[in-house]
N, C-alpha and C positions, 0 to 999 in steps of 0.2 A: 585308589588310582590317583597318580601327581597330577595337580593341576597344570596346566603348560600356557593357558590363554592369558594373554595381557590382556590389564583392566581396561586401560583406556589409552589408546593413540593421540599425541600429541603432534598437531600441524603445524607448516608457516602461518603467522595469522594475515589477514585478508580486511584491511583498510583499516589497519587497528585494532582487529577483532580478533579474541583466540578463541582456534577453532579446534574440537578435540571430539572424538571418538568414543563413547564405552560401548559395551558387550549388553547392559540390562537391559534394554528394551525402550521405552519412552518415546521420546522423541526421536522420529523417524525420517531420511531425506531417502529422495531416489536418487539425486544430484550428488552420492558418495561416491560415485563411480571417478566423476570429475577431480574429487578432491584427492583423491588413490591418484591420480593421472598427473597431477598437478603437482604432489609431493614426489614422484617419480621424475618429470621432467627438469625438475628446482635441483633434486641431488645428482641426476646422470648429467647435468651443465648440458643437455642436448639444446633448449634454446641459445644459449649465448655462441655455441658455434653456430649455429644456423645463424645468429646474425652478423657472425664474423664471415660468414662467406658469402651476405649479400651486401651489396654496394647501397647503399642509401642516397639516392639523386633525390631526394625531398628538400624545399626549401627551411632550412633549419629556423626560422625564428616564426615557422607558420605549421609547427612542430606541436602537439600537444600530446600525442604519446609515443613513448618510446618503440623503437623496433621491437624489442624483445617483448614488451607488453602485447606490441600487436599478433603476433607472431604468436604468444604465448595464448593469446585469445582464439586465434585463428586456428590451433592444435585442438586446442578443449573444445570448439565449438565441431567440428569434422568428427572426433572421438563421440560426442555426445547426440550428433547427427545429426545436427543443424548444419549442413553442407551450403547453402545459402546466404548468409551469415546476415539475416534479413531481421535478427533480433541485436544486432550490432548497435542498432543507432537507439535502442533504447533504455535508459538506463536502468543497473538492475536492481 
């Protein structure tokens, strides 16, 4: 029988960090769901319209993350079910 399964999925990396996928076993997250969701959102551009059709009335120079970071945060954390978003203020 052909094999069909790819080895290993390569991601965007995440604060400098590459972050990749294989099939063997090892090392395990629950938090893959998020990273499927993440590599989805990055190639369908669905954040960057979403922040082209919000107005951003924020004082720009008291600015420390971008819309679409926030926005992008705010996706993953609703998908992952942290509705709350009451782990926001901690860094992770």
């Amino acid at each position: 029988m052909a094999k069909h399964t790819q080895e290993t999925l390569c991601f965007h990396p995440v604060n400098g960090k590459t972050v990749r996928a294989d099939f063997n076993g090892g090392e395990l997250s629950s938090d893959f769901g998020a990273l499927l969701l993440r590599e989805t959102a990055t190639h369908s551009g669905l954040i960057p319209r979403l922040v082209n059709a919000i107005q951003d009335k924020r004082h720009q120079p008291y600015i420390d993350h971008s819309m679409q970071d926030l926005l992008m945060q705010r996706v993953l954390q609703m998908a992952c079910g942290y509705q709350d978003a009451n782990d926001s203020n901690h860094p992770g």
